[in-house]
C-alpha positions in Angstrom: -3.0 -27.3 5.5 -5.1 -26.8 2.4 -6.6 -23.3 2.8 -5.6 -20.1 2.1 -4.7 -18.6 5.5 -5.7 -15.0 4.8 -9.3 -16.7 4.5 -8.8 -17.6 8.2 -7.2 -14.2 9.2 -10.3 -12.4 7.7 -12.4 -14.7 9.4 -10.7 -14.3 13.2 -11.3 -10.0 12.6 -14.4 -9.8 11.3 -16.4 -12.0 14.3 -18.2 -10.4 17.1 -20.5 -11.9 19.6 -24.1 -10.8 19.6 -24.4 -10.6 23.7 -20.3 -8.7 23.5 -18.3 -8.9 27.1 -17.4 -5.8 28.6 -14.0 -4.5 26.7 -10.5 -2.5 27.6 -11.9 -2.6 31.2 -9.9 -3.7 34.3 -9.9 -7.6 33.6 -6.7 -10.0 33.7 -3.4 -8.4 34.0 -2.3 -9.0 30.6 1.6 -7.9 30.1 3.4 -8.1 26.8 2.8 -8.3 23.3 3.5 -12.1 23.4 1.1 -11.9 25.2 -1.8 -10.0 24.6 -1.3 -11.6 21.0 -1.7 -15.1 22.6 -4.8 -13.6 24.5 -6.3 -12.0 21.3 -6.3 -15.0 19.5 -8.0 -17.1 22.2 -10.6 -14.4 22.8 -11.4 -14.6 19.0 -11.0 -18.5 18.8 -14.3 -18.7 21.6 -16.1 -15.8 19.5 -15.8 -18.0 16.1 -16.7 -20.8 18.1 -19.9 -19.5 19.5 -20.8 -17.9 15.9 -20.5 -20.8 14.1 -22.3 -23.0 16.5 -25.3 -20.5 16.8 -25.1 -21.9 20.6 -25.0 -19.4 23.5 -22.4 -20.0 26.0 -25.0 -20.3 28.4 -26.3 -23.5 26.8 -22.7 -25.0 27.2 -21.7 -26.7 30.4 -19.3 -23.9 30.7 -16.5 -25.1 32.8 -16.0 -28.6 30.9 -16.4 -26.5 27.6 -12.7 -24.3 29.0 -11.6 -27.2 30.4 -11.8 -29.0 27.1 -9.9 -26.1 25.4 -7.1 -25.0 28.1 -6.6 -28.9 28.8 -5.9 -30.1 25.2 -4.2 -26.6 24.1 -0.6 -28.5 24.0 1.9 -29.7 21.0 0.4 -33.2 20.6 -2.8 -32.5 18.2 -5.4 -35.4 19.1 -9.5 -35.4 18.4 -11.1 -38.9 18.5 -13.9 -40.4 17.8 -15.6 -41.0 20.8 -15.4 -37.4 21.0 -17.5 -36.5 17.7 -19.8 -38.8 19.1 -20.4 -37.0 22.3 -20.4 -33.8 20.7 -23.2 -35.0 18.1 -25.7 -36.5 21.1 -24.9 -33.1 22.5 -26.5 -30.7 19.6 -27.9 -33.2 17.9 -27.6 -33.7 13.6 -28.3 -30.1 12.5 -26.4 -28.8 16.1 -29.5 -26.9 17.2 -31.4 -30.2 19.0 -29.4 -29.3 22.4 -29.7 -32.5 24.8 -28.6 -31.4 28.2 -27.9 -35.2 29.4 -24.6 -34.3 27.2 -24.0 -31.6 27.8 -21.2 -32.2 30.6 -19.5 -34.2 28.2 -20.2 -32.9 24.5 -18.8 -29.5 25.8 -15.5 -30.7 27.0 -15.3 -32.2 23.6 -16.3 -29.2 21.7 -13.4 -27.4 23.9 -11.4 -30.1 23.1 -12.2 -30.1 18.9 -11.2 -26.4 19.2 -7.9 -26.5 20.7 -7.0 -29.3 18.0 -8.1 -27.1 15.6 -6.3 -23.8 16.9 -3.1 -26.0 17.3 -4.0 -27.3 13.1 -3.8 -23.7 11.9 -0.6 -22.0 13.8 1.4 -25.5 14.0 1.0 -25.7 10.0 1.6 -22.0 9.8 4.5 -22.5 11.9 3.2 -20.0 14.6 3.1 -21.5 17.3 5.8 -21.3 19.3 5.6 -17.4 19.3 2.3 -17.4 21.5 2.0 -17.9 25.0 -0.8 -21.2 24.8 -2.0 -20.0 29.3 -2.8 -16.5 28.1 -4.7 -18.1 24.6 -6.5 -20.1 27.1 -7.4 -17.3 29.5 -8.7 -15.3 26.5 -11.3 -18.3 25.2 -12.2 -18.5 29.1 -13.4 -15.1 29.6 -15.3 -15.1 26.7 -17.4 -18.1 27.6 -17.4 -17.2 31.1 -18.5 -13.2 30.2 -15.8 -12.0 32.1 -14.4 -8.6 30.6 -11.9 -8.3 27.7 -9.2 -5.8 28.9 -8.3 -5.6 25.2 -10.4 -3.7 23.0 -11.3 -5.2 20.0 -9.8 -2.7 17.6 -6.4 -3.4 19.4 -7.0 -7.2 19.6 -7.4 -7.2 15.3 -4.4 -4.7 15.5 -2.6 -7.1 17.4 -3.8 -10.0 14.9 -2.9 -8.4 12.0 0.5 -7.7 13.3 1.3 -10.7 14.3 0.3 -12.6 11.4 1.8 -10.2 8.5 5.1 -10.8 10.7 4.7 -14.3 10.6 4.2 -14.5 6.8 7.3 -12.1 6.1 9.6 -14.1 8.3 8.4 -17.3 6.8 8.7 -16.2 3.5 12.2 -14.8 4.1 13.1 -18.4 5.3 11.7 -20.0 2.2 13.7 -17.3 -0.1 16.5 -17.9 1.8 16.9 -21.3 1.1 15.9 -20.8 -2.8 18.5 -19.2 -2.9 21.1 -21.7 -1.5 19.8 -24.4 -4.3 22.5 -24.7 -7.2 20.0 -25.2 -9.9 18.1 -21.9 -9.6 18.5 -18.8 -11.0 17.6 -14.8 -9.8 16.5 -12.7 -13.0 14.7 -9.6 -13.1 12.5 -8.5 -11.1 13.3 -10.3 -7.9 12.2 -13.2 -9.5 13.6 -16.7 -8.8 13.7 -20.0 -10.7 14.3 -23.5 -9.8 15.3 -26.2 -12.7 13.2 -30.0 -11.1 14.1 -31.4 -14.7 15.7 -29.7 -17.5 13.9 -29.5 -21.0 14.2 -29.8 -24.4 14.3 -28.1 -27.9 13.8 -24.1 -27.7 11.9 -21.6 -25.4 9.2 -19.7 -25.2 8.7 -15.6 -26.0 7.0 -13.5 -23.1 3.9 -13.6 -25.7 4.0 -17.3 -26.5 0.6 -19.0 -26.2 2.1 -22.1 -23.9 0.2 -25.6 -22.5 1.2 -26.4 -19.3 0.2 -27.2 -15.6 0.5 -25.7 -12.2 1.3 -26.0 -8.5 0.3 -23.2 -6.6 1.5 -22.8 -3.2 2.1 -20.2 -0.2 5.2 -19.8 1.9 3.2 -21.9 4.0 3.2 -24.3 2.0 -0.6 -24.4 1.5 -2.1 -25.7 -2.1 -3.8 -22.7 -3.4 -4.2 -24.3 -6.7 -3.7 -27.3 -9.2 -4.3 -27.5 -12.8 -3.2 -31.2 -12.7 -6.2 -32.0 -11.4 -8.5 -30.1 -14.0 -7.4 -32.1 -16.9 -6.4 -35.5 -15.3 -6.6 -37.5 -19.0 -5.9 -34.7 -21.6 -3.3 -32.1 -21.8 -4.5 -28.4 -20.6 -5.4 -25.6 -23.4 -3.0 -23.1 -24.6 -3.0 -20.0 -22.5 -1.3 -16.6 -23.4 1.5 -15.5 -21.0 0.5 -11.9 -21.6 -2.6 -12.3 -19.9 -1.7 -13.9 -16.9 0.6 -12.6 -13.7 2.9 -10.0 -15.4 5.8 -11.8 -14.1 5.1 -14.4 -16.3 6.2 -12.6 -19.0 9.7 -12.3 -17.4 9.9 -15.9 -16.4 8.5 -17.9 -19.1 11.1 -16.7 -21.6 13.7 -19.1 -19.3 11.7 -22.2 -19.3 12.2 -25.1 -22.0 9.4 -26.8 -23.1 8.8 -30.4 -21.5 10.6 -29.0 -18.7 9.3 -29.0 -14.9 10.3 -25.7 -12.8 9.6 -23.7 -9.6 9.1 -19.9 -10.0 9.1 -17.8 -7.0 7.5 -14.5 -7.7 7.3 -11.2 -5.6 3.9 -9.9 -4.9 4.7 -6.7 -7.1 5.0 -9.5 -10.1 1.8 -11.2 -9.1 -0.7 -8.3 -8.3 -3.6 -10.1 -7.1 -5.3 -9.4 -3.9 -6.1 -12.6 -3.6 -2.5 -13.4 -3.0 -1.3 -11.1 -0.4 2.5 -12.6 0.0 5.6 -11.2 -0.5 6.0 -14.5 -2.4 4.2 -17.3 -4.0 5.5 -20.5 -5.4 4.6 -21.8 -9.2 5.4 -25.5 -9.5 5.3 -25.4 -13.5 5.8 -28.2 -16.0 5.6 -27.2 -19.9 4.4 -29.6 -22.6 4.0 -27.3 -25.4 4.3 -23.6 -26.6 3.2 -21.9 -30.4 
């Protein structure tokens, strides 16, 4: 999964439909926070859906577009091609030329791309065996079919929210955990932990050094979030100043020899950017030079 998952979280709270269903009415019985989490998510999975598009539910043939959903929401992720072929002679090259001859089919394959696509995001975030996939189903069907939302929006982005800050703490709990196992890494200050890949030579640098090197960035899910590698690909990188990067840095850096390769797990408190709201990120590092 290549994407920052915040981007996605943001992206699931902040859509509304234009035409909204009726909300915290009588609807479903709903029990749980299992859930009503599972439910929230597949409410806000139809509303994406339909705000992307630009394509009122109404245009859809409705009951192959939930079919297409509820009957590929399982573990096995498959989209084919022969369905990105209906769903193009369905809305056509800029997906506002709407062809109702395929419309039966083109919206069971539009259900279909957005299950595999739900099932992308909280398989790779390793989510998914916390929600209840019926009741994710139930809340993308009474979206399409206007039924009303017993949830209330500000509870189903509380619910969200919840769900997936718990999700990143336990994950990144498992990922400390097992840093912390490895016999070539070390815990200095500030809760911050470092991994030895291949041991370097000659001296180290000062927590002011001006050092060339690369980096891995990565999430406790494991998502790329960025690489220097590929910015240089035939010369070595510049010289940057540790003082003016992450303040952990300054900690960390003192511990790695040059023309070494490392991983440095750093606390959020040792990162303080906004942009990366875990309680840890990951820094593959390798080192050619320091002055």
């Amino acid at each position: 999964m290549k994407i920052l998952f915040l981007t996605i979280l943001i992206g699931i709270l902040s859509v509304s439909c234009k035409e909204k269903n009726q909300e915290g009415k009588k609807g479903r019985p709903i029990k749980g926070i299992k859930d009503s989490i599972s439910y929230s998510l597949g409410v806000s999975q139809a509303e994406t859906m339909l705000k992307k598009t630009k394509i009122d539910a109404r245009d859809f043939s409705q009951i192959d577009l939930i079919n297409g959903f509820k009957e590929n929401l399982h573990s096995r992720l498959i989209f084919d091609s022969v369905c990105k072929d209906q769903i193009a002679l369905f809305i056509g090259k800029n997906g506002q030329n709407l062809n109702s001859n395929y419309a039966k089919k083109g919206s069971y394959c539009i259900g279909k791309f957005n299950a595999h696509n739900f099932l992308t995001i909280w398989t790779n975030s390793r989510g998914i065996n916390r929600l209840n996939l019926k009741k994710v189903g139930e809340g993308f069907e009474d979206v399409i079919s206007k039924k009303i939302i017993p949830i209330t929006e500000n509870r189903r982005n509380e619910l969200v929210k919840n769900y997936y800050e718990n999700l990143v703490d336990d994950i990144t709990k498992i990922m400390i955990d097992s840093v912390k196992l490895k016999k070539n890494c070390i815990k200095i200050e500030n809760d911050i932990y470092i991994q030895t890949i291949k041991k370097g030579i000659g001296s180290f640098p000062n927590d002011s050094a001006e050092v060339m090197f690369d980096i891995i960035l990565t999430s406790p899910f494991n998502d790329t979030l960025d690489n220097t590698f590929k910015n240089f690909p035939n010369k070595k990188p510049p010289f940057f100043n540790i003082k003016r990067m992450y303040p952990g840095w300054s900690y960390a850096f003192p511990y790695l020899q040059k023309e070494g390769i490392y991983r440095v797990y750093m606390p959020f408190e040792m990162v303080e950017d906004s942009r990366l709201p875990f309680p840890y990120i990951c820094f593959y590092i390798e080192i050619f030079d320091f002055k």
